[in-house]
N, CA, C and O atoms as a Maestro MAE file, in Angstrom:
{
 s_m_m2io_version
 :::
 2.0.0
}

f_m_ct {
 s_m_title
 :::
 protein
 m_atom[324] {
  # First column is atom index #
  i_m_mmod_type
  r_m_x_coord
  r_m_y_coord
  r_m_z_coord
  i_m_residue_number
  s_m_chain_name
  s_m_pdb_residue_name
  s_m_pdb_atom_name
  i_m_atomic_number
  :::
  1 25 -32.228 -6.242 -13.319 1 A "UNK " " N  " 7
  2 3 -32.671 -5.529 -14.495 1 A "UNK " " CA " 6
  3 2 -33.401 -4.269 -14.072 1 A "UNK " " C  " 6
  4 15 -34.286 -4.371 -13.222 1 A "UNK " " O  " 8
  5 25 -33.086 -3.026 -14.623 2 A "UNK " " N  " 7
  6 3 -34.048 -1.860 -14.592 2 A "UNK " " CA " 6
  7 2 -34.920 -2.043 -15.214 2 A "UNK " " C  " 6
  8 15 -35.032 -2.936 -16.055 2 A "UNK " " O  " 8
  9 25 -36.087 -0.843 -14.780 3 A "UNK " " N  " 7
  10 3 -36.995 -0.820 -15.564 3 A "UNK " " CA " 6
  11 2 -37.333 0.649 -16.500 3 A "UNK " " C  " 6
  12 15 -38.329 1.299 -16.818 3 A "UNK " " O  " 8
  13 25 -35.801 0.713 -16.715 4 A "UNK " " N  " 7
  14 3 -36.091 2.020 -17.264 4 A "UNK " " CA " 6
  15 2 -36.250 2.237 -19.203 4 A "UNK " " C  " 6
  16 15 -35.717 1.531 -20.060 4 A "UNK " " O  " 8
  17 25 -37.002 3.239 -19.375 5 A "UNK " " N  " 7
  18 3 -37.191 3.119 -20.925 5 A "UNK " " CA " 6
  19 2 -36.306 3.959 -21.622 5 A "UNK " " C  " 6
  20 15 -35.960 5.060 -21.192 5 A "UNK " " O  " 8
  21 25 -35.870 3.393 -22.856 6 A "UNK " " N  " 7
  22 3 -34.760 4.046 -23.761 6 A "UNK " " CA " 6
  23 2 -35.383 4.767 -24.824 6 A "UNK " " C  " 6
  24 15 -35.999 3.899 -25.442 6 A "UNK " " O  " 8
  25 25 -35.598 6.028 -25.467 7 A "UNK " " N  " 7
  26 3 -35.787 6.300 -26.550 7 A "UNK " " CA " 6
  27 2 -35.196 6.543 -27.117 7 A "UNK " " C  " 6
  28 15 -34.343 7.343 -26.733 7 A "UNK " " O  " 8
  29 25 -35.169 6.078 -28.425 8 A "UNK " " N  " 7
  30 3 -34.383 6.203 -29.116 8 A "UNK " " CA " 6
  31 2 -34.258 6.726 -30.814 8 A "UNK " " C  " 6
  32 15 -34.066 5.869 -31.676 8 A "UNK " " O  " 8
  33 25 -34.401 8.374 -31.233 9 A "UNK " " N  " 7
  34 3 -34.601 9.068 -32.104 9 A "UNK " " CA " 6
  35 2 -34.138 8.339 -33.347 9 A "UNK " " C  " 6
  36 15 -33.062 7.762 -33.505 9 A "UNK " " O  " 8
  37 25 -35.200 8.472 -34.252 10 A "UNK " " N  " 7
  38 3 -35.483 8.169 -35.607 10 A "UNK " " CA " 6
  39 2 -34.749 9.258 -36.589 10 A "UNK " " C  " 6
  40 15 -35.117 10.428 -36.694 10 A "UNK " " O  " 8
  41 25 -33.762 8.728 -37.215 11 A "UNK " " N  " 7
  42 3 -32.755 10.126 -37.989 11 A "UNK " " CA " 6
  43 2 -33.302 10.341 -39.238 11 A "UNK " " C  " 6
  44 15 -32.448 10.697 -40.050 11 A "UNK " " O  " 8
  45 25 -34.502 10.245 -39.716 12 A "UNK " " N  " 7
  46 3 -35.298 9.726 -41.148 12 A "UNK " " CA " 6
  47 2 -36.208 11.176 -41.074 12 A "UNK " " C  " 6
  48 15 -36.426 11.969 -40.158 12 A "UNK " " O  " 8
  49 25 -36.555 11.123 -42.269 13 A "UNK " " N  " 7
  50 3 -37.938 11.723 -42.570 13 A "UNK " " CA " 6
  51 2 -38.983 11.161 -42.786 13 A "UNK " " C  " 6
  52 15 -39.046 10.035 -43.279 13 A "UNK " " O  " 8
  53 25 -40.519 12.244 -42.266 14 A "UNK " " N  " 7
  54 3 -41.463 10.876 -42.359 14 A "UNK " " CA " 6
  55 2 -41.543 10.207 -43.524 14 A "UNK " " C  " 6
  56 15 -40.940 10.675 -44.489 14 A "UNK " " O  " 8
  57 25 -42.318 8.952 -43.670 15 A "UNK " " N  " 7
  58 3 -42.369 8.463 -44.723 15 A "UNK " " CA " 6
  59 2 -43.602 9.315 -45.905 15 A "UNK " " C  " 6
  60 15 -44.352 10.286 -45.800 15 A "UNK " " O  " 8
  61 25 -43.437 8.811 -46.457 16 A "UNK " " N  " 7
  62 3 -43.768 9.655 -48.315 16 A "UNK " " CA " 6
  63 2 -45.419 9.008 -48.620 16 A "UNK " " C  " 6
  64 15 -45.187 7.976 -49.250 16 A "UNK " " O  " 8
  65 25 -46.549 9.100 -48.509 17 A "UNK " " N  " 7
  66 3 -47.493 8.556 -48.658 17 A "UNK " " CA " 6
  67 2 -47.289 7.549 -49.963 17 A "UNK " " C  " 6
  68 15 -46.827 8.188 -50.909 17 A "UNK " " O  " 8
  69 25 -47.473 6.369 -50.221 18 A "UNK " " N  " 7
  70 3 -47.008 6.011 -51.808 18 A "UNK " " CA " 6
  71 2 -46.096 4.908 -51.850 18 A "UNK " " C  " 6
  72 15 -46.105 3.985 -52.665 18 A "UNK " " O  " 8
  73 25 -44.833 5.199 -50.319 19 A "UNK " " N  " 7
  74 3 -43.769 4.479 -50.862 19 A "UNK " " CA " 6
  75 2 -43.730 3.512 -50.266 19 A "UNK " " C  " 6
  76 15 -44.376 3.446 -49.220 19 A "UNK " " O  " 8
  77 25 -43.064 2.559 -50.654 20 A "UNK " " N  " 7
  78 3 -42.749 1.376 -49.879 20 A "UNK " " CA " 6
  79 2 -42.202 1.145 -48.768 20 A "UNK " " C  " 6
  80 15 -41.182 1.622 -48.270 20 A "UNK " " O  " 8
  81 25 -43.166 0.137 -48.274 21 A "UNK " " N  " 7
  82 3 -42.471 0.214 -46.434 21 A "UNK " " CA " 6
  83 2 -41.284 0.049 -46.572 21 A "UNK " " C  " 6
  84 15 -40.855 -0.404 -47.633 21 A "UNK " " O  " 8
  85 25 -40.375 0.407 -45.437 22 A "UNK " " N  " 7
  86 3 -39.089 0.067 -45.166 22 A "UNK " " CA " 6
  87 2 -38.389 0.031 -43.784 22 A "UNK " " C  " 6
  88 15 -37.434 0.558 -43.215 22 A "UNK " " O  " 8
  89 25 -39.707 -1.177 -43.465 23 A "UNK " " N  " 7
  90 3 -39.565 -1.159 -41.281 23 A "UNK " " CA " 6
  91 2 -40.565 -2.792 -41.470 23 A "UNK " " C  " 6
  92 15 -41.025 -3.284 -42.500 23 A "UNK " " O  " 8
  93 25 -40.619 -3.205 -40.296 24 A "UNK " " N  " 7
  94 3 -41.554 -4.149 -39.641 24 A "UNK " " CA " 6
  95 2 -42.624 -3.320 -39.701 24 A "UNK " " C  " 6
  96 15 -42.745 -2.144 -39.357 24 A "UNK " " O  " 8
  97 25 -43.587 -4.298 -40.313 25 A "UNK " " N  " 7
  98 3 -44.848 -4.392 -40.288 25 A "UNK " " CA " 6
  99 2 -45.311 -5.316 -39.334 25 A "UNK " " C  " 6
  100 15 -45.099 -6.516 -39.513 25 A "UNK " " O  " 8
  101 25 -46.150 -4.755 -37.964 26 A "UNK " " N  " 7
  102 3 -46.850 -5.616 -37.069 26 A "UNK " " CA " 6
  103 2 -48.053 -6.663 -38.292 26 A "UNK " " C  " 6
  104 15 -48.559 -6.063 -39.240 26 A "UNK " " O  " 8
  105 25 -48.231 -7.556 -38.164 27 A "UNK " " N  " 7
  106 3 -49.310 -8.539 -38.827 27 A "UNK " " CA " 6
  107 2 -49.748 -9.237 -37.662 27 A "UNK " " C  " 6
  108 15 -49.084 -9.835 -36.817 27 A "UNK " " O  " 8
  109 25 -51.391 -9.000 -37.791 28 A "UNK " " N  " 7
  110 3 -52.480 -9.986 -36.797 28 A "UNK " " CA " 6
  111 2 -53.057 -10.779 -37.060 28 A "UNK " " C  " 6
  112 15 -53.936 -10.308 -37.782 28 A "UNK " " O  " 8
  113 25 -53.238 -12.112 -36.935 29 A "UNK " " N  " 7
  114 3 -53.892 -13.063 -37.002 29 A "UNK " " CA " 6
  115 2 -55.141 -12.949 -37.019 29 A "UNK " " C  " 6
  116 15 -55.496 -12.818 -35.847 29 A "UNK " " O  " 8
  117 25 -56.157 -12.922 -37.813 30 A "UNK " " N  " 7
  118 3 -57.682 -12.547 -37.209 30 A "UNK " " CA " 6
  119 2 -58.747 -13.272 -37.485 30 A "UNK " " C  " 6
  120 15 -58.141 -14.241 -37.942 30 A "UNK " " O  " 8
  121 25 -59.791 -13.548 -37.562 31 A "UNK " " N  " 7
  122 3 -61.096 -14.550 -37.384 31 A "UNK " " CA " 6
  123 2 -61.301 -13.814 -39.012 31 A "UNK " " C  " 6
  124 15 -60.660 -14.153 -40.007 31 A "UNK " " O  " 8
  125 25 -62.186 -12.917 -38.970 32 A "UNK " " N  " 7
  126 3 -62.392 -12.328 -40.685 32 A "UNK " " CA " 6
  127 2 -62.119 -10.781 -40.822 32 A "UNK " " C  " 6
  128 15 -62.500 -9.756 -40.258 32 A "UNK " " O  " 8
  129 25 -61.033 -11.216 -42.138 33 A "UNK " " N  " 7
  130 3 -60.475 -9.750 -42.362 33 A "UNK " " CA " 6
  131 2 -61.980 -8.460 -42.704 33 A "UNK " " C  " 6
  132 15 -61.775 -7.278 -42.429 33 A "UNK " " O  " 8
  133 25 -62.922 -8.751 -43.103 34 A "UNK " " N  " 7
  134 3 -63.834 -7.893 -43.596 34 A "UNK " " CA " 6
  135 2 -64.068 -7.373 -42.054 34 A "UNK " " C  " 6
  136 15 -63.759 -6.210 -41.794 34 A "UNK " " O  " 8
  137 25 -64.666 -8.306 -40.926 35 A "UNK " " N  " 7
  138 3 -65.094 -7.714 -39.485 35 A "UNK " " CA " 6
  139 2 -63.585 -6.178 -39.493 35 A "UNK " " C  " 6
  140 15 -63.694 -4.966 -39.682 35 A "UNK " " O  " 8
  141 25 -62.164 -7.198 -39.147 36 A "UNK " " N  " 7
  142 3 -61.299 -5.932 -38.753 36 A "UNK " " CA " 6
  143 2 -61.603 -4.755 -39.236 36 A "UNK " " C  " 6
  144 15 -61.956 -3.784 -38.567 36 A "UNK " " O  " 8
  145 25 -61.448 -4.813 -40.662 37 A "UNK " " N  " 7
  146 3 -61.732 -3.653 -41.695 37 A "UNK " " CA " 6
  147 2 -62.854 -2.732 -41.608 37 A "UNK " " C  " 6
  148 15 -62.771 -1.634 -42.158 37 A "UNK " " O  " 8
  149 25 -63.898 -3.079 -40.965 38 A "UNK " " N  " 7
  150 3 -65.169 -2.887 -40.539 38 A "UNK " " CA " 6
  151 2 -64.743 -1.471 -39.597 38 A "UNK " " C  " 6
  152 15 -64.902 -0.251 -39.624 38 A "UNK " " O  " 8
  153 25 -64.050 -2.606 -38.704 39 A "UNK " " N  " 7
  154 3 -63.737 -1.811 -37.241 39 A "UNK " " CA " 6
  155 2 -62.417 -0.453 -37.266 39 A "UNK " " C  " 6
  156 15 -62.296 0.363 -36.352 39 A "UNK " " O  " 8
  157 25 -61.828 -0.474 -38.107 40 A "UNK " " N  " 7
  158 3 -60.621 -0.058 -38.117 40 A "UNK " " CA " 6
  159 2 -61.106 1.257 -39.210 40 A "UNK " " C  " 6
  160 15 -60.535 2.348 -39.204 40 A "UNK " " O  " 8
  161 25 -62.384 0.874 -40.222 41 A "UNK " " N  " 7
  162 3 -62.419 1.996 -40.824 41 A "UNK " " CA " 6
  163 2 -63.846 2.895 -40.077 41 A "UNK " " C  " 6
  164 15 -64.159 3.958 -40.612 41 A "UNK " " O  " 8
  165 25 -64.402 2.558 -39.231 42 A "UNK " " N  " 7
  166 3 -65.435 3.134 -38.377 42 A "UNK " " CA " 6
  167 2 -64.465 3.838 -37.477 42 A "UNK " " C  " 6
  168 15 -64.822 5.013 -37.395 42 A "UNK " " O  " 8
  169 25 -63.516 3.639 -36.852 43 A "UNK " " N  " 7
  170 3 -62.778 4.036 -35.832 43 A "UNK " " CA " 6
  171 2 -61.460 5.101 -36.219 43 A "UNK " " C  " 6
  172 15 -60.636 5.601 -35.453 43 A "UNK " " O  " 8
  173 25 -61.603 5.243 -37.756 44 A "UNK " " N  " 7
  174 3 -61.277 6.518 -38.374 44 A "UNK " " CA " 6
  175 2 -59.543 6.161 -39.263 44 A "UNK " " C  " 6
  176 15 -58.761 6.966 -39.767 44 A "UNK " " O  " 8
  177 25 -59.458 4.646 -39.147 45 A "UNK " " N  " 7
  178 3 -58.350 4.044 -39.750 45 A "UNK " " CA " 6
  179 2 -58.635 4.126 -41.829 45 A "UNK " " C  " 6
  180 15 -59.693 4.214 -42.451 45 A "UNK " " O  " 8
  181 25 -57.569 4.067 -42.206 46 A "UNK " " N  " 7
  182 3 -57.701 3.930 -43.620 46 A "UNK " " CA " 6
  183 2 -57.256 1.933 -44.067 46 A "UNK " " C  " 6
  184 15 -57.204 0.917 -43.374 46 A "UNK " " O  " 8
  185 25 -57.062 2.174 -45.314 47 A "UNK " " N  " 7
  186 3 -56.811 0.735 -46.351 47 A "UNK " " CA " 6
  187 2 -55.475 1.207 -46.596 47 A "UNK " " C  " 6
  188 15 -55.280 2.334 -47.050 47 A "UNK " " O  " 8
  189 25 -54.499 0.371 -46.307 48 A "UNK " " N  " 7
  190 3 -52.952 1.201 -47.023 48 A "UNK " " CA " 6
  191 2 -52.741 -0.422 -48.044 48 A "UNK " " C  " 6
  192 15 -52.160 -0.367 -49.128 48 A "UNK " " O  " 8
  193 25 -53.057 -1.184 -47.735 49 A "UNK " " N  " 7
  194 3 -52.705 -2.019 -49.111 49 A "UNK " " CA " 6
  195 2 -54.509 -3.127 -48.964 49 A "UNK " " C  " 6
  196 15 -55.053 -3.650 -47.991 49 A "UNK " " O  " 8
  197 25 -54.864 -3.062 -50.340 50 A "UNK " " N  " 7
  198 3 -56.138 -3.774 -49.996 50 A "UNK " " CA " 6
  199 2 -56.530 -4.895 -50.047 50 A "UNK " " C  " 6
  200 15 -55.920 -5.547 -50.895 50 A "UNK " " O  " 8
  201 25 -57.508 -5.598 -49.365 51 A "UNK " " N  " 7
  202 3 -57.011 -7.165 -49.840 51 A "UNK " " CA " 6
  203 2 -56.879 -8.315 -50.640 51 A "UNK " " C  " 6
  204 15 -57.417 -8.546 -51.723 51 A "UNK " " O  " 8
  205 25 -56.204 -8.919 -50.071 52 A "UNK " " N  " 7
  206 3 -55.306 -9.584 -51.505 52 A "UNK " " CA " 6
  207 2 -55.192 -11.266 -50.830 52 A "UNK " " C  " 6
  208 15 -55.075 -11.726 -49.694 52 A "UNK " " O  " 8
  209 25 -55.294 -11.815 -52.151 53 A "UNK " " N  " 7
  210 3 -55.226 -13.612 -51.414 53 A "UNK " " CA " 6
  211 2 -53.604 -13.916 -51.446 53 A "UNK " " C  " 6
  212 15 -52.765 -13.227 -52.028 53 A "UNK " " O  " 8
  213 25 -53.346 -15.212 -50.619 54 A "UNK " " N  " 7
  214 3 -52.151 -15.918 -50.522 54 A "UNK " " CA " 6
  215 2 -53.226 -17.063 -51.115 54 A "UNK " " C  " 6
  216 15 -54.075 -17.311 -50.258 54 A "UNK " " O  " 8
  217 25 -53.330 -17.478 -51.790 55 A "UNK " " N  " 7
  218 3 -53.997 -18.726 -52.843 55 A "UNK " " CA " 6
  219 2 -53.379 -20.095 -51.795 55 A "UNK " " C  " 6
  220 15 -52.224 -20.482 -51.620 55 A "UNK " " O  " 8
  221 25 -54.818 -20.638 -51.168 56 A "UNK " " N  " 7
  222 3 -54.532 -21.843 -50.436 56 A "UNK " " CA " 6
  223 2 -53.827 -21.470 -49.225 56 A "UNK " " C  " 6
  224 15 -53.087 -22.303 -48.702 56 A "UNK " " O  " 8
  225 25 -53.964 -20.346 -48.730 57 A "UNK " " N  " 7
  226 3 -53.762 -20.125 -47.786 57 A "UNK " " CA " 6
  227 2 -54.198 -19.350 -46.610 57 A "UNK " " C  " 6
  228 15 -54.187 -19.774 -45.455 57 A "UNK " " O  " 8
  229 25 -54.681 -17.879 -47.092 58 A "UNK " " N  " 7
  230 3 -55.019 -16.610 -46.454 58 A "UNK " " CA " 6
  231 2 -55.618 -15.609 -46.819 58 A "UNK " " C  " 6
  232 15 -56.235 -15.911 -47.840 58 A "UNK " " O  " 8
  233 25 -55.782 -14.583 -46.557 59 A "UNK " " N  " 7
  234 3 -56.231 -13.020 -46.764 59 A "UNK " " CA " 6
  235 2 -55.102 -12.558 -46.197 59 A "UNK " " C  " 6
  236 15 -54.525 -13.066 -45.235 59 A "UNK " " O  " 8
  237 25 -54.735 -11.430 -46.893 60 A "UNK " " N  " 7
  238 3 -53.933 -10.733 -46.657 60 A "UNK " " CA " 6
  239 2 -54.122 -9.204 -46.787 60 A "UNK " " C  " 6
  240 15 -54.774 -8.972 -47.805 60 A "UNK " " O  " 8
  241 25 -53.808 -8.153 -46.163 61 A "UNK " " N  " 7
  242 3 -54.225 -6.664 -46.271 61 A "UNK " " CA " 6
  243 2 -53.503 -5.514 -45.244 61 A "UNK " " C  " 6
  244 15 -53.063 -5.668 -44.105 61 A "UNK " " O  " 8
  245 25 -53.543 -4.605 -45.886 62 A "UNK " " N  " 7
  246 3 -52.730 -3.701 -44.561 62 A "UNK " " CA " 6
  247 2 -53.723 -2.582 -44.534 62 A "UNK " " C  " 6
  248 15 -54.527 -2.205 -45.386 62 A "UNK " " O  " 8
  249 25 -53.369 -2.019 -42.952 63 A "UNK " " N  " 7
  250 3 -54.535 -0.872 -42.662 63 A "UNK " " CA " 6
  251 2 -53.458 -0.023 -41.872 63 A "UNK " " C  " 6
  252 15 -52.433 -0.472 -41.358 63 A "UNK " " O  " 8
  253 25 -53.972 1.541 -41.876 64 A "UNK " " N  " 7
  254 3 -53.605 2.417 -41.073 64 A "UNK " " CA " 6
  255 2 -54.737 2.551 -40.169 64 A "UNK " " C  " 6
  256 15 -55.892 2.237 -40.457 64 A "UNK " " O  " 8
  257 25 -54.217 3.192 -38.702 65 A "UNK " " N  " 7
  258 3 -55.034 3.681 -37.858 65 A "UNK " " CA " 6
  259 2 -55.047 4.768 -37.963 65 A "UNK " " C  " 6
  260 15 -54.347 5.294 -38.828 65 A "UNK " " O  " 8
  261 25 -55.736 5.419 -37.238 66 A "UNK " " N  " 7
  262 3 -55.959 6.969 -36.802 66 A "UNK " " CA " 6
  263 2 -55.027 7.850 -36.836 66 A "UNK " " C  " 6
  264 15 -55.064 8.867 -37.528 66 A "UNK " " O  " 8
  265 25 -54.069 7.503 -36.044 67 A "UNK " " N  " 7
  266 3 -52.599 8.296 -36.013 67 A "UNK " " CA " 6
  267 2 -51.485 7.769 -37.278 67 A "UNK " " C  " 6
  268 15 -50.292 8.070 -37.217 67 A "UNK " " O  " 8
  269 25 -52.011 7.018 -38.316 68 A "UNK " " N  " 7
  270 3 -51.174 6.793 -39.125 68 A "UNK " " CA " 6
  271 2 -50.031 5.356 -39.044 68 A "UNK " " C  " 6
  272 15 -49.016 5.262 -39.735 68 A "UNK " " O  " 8
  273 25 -50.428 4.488 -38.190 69 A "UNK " " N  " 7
  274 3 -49.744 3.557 -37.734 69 A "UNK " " CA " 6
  275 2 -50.072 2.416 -38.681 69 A "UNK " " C  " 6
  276 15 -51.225 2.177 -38.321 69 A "UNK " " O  " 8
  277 25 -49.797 1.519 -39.701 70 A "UNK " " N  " 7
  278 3 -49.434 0.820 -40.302 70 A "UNK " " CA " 6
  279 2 -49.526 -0.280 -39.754 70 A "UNK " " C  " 6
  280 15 -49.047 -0.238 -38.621 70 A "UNK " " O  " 8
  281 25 -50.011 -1.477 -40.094 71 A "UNK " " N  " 7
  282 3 -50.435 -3.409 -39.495 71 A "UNK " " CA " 6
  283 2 -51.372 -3.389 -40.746 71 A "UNK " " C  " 6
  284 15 -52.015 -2.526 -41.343 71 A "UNK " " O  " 8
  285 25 -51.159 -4.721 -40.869 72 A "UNK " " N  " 7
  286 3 -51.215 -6.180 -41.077 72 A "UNK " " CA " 6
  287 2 -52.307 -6.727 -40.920 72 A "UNK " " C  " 6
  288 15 -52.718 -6.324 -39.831 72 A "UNK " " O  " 8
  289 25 -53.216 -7.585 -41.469 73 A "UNK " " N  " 7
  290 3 -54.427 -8.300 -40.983 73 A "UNK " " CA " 6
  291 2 -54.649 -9.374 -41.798 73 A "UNK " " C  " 6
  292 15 -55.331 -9.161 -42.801 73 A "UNK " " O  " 8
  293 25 -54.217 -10.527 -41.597 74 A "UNK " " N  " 7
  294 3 -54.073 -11.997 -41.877 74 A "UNK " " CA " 6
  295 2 -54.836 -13.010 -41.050 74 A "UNK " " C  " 6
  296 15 -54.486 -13.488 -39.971 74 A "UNK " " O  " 8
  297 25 -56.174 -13.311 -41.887 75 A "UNK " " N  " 7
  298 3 -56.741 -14.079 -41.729 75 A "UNK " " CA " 6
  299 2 -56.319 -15.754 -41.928 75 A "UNK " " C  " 6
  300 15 -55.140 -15.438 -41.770 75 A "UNK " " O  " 8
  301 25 -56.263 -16.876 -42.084 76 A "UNK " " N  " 7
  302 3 -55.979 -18.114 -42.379 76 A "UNK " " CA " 6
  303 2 -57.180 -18.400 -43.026 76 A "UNK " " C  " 6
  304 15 -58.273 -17.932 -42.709 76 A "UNK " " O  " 8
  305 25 -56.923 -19.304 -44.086 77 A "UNK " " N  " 7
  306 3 -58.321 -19.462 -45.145 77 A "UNK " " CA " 6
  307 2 -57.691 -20.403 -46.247 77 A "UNK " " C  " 6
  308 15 -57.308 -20.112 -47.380 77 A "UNK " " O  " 8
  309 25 -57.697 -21.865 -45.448 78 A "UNK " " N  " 7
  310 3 -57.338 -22.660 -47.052 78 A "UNK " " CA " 6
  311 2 -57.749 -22.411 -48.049 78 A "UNK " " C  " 6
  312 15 -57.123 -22.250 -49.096 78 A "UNK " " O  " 8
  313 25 -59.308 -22.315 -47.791 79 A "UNK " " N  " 7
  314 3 -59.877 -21.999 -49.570 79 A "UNK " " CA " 6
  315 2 -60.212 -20.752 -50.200 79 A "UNK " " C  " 6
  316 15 -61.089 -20.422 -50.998 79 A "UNK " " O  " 8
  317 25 -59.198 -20.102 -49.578 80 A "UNK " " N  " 7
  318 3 -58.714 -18.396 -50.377 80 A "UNK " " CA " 6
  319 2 -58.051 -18.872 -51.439 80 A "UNK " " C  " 6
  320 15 -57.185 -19.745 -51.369 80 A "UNK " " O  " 8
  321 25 -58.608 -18.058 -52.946 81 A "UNK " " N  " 7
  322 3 -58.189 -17.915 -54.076 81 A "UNK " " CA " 6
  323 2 -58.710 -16.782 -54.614 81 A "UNK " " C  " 6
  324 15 -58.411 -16.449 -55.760 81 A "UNK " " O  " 8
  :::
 }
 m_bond[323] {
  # First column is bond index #
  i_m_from
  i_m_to
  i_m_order
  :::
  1 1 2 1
  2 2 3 1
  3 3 4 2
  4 3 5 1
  5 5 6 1
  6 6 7 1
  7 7 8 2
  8 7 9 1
  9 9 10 1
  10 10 11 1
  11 11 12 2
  12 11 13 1
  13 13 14 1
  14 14 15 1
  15 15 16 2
  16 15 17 1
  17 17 18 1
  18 18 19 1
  19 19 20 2
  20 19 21 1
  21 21 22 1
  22 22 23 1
  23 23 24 2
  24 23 25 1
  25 25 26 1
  26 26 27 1
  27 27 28 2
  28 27 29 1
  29 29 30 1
  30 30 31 1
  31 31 32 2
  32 31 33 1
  33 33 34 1
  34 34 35 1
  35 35 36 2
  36 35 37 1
  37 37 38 1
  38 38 39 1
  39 39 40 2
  40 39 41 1
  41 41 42 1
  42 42 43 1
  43 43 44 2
  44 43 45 1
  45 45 46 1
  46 46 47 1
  47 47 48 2
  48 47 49 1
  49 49 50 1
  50 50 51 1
  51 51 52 2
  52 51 53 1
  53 53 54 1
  54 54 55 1
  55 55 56 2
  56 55 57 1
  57 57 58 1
  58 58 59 1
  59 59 60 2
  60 59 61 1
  61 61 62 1
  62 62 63 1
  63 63 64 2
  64 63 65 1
  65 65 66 1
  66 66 67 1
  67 67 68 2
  68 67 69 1
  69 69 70 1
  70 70 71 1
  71 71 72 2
  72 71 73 1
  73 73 74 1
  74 74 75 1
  75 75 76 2
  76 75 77 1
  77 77 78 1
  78 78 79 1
  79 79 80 2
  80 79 81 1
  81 81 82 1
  82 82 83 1
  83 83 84 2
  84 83 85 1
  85 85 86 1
  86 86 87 1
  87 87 88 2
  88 87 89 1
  89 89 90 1
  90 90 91 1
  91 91 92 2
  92 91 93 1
  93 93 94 1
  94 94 95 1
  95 95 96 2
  96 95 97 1
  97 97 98 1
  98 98 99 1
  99 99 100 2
  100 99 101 1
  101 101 102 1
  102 102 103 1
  103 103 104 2
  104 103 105 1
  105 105 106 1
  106 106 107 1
  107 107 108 2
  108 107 109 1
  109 109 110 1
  110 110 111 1
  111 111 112 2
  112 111 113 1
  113 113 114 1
  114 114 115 1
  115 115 116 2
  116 115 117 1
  117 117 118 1
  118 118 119 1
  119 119 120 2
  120 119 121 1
  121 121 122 1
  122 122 123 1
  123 123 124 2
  124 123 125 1
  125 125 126 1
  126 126 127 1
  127 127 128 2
  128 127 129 1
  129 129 130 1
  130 130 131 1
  131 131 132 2
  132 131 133 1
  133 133 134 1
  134 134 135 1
  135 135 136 2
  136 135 137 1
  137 137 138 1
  138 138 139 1
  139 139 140 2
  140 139 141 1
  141 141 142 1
  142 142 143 1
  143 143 144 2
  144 143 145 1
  145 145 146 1
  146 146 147 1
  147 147 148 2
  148 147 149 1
  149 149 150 1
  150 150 151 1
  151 151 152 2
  152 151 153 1
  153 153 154 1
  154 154 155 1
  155 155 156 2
  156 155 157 1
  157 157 158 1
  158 158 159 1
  159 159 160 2
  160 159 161 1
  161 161 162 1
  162 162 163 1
  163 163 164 2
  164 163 165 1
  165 165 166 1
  166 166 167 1
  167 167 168 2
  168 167 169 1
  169 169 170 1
  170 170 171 1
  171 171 172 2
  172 171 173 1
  173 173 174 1
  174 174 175 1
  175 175 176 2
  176 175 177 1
  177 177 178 1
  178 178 179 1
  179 179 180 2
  180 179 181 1
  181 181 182 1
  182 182 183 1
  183 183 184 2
  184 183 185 1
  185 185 186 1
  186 186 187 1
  187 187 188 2
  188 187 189 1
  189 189 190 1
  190 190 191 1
  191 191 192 2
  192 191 193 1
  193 193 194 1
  194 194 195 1
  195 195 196 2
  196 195 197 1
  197 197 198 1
  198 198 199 1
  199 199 200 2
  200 199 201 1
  201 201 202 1
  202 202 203 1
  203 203 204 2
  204 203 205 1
  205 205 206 1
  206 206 207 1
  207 207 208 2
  208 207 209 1
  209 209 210 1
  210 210 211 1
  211 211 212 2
  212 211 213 1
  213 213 214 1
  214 214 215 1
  215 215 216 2
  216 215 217 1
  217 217 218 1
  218 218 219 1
  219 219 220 2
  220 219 221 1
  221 221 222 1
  222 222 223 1
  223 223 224 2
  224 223 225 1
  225 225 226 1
  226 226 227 1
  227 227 228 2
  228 227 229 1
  229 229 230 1
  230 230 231 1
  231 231 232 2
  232 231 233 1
  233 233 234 1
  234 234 235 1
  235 235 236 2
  236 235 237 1
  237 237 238 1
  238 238 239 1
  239 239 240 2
  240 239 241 1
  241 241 242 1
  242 242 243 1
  243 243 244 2
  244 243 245 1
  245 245 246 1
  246 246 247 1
  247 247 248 2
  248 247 249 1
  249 249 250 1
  250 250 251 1
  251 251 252 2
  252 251 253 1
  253 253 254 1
  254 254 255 1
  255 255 256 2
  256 255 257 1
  257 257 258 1
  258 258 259 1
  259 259 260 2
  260 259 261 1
  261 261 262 1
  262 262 263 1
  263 263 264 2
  264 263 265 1
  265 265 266 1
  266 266 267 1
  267 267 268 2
  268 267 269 1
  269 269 270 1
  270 270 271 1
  271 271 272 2
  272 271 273 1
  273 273 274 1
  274 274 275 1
  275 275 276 2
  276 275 277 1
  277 277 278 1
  278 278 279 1
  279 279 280 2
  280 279 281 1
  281 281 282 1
  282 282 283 1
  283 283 284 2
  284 283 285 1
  285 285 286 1
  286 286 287 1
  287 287 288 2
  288 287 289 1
  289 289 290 1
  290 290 291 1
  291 291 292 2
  292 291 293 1
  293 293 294 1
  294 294 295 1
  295 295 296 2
  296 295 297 1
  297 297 298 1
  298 298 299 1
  299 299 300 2
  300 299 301 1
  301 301 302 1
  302 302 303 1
  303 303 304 2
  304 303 305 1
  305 305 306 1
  306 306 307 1
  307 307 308 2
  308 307 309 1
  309 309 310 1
  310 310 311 1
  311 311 312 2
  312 311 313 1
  313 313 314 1
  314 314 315 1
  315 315 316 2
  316 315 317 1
  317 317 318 1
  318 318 319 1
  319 319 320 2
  320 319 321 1
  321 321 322 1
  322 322 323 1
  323 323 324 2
  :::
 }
}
């Protein structure tokens, strides 16, 4: 196996502030969504979807970083409602 890297150009325009994803979303497992959120908006990240329960199950929420990069932050939380 090489170890060589492929890039491989995106034929799109950027995406539209507003619209709906239409790619993989990385999602992280995390201890408490409020800490991430903490960290992610001190460190110059925004809220791109805010959070929201999976009832009996989770927290759920999406954040941008700095450069505009898009994830996921899913806590586990039976007694989310």
């Amino acid at each position: 196996m090489s170890n060589r890297v492929i890039h491989v150009k995106i034929h799109a325009a950027d995406p539209v502030d507003g619209a709906a994803v239409n790619a993989f979303v990385c999602t992280v497992q995390a201890e408490s969504y409020d800490s991430v959120h903490d960290r992610v908006f001190h460190a110059g990240g925004s809220v791109a979807l805010p959070k929201q329960t999976i009832p009996g199950m989770a927290w759920q929420g999406h954040h941008e970083d700095s450069e505009g990069n898009g994830f996921g932050v899913h806590p586990p939380d039976p007694g989310a409602r």
